[in-house]
C-alpha positions as a Markdown table, in Angstrom:
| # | Residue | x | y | z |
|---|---|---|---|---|
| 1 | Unk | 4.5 | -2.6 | 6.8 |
| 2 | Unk | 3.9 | -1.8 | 3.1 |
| 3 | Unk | 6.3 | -2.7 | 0.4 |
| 4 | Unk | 7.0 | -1.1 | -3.4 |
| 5 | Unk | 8.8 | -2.1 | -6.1 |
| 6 | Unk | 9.8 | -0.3 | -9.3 |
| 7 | Unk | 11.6 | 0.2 | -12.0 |
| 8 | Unk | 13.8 | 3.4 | -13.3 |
| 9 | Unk | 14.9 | 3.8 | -16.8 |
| 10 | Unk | 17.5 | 4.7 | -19.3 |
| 11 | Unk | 18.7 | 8.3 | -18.1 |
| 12 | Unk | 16.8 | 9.0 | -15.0 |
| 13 | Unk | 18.3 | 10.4 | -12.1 |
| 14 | Unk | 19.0 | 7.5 | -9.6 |
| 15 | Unk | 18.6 | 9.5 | -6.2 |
| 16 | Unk | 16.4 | 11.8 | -7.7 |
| 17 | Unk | 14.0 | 9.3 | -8.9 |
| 18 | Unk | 14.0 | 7.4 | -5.3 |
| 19 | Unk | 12.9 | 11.3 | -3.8 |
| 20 | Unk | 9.9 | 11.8 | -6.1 |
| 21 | Unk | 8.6 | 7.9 | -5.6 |
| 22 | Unk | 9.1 | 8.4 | -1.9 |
| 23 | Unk | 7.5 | 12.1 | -2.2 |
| 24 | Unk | 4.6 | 11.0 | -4.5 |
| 25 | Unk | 3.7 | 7.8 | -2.3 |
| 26 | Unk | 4.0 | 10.1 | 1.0 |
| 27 | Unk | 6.6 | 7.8 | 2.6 |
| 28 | Unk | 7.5 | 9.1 | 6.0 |
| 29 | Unk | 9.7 | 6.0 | 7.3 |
| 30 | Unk | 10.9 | 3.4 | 4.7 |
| 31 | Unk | 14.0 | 2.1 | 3.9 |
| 32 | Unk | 15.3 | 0.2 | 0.7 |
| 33 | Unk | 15.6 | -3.4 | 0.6 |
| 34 | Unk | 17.1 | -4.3 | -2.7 |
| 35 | Unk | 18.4 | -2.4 | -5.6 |
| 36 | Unk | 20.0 | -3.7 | -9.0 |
| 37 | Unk | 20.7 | -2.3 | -12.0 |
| 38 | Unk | 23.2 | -0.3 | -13.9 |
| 39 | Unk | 24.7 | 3.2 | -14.4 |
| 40 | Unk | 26.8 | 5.4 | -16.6 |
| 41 | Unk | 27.6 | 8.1 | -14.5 |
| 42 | Unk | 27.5 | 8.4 | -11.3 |
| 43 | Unk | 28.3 | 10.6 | -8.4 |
| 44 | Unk | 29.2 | 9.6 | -5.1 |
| 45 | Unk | 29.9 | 11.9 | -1.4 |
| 46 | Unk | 33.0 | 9.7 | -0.5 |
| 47 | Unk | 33.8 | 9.1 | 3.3 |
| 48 | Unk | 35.2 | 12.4 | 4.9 |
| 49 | Unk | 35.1 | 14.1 | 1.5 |
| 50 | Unk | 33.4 | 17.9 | 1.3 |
| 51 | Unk | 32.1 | 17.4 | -2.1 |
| 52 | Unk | 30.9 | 14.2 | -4.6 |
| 53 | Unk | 33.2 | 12.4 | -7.2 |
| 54 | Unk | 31.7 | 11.8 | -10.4 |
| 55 | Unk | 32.9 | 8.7 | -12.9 |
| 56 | Unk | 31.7 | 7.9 | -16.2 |
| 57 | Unk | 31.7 | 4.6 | -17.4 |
| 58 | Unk | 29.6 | 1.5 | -17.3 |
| 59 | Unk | 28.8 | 0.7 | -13.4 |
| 60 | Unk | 26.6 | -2.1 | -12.0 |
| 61 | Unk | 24.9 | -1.5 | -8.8 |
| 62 | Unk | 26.0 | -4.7 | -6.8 |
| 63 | Unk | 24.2 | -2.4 | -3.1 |
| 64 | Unk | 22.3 | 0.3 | -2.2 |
| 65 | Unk | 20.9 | 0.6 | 1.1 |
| 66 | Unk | 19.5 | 3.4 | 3.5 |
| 67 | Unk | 16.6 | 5.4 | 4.7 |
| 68 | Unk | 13.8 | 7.0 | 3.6 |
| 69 | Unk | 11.4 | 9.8 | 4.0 |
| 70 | Unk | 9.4 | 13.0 | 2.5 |
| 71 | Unk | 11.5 | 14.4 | 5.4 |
| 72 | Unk | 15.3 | 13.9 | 4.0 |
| 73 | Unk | 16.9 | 10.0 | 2.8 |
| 74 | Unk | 20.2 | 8.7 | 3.5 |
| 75 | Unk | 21.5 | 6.1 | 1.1 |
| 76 | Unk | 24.5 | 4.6 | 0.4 |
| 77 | Unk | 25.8 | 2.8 | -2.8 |
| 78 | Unk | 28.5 | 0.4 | -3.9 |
| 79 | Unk | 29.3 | 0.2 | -7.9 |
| 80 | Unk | 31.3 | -1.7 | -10.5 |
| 81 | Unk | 32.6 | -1.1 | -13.1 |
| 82 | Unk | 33.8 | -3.9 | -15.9 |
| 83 | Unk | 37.1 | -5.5 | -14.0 |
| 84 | Unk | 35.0 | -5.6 | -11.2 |
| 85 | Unk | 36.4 | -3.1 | -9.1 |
| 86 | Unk | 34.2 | -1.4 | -6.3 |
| 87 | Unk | 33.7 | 1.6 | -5.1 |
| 88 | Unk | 31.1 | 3.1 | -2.3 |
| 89 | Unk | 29.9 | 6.0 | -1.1 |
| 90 | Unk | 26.8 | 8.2 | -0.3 |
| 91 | Unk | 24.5 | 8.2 | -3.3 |
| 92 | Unk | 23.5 | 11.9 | -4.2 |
| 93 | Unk | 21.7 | 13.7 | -7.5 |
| 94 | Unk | 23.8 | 12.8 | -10.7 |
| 95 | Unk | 24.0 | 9.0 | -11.0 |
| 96 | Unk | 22.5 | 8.2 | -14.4 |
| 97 | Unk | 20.7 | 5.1 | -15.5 |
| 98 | Unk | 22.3 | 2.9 | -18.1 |
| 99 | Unk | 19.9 | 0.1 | -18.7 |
| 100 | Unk | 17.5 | -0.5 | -15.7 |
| 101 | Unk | 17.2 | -0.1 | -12.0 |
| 102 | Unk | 15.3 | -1.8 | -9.7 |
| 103 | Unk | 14.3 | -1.1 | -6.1 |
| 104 | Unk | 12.0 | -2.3 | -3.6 |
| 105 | Unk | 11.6 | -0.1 | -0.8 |
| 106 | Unk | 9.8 | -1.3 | 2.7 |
| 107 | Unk | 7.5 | 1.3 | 4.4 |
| 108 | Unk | 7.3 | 1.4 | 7.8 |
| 109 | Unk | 3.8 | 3.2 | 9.4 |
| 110 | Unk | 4.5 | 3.3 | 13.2 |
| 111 | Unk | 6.8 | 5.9 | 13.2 |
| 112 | Unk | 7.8 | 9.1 | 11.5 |
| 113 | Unk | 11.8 | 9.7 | 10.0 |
| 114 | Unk | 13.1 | 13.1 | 10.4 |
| 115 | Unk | 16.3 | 14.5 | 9.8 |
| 116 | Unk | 17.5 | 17.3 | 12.5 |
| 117 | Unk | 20.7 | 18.8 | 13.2 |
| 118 | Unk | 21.2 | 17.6 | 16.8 |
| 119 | Unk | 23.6 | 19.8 | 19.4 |
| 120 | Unk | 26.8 | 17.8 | 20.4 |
| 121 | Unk | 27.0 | 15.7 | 17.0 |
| 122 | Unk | 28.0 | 15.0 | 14.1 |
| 123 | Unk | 27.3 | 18.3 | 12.3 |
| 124 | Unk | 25.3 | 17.2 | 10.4 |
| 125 | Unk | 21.4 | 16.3 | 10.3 |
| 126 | Unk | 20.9 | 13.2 | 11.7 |
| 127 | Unk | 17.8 | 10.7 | 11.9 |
| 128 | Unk | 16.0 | 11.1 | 14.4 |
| 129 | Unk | 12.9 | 8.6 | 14.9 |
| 130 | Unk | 8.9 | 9.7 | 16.0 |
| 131 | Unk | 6.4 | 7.6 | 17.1 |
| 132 | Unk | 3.2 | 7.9 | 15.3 |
């Protein structure tokens, strides 16, 4: 196992920025470990929603967690705003860096993550897990 940390700034694109770190370190299997920081926009795929909701305003990231891969992530984040209140969802292009954001992802080299649309299931792709 192989570990990375670092640091996204002012106006970057959070899930973006995750794609091109895990694309440019060729990251087949990983997931994240940690994540702080902050955001003034951000867009979130709700639970049994068809499309994102987006919210301006000044957000900290109190979670993000998920895997990934040059093959497809799957993240999920929670956020707050100033009074504290929470929200979650599945973190998708759009969320915008306020001040900082830190991550530390763990790669993992025995095995490969894919995403594949698998018959009988959810309808959508799913991870499915390879053996090196």
């Amino acid at each position: 196992m192989q570990s990375y940390t670092f640091r996204l700034k002012p106006g970057q694109d959070l899930f973006d920025s995750i794609e091109a770190f895990v694309s440019e370190n060729k990251i087949d299997a990983g997931c994240v470990l940690s994540s702080v920081g902050s955001l003034t926009h951000a867009t979130l795929r709700l639970a049994n929603r068809p499309r994102p909701n987006e919210y301006d305003g000044y957000f900290e990231i109190v979670s993000m967690t998920g895997t990934v891969s040059t093959n497809g992530s799957h993240l999920h984040i929670s956020i707050s705003n100033g009074d504290g209140v929470t929200i979650g969802g599945h973190l998708v292009s759009g969320c915008k860096i306020y001040t900082t954001a830190e991550i530390v992802i763990a790669e993992f080299d025995d095995v490969i993550y894919k995403r594949e649309q698998l018959e009988n299931d959810s309808g959508y792709e799913e991870l499915v897990v390879y053996k090196k």
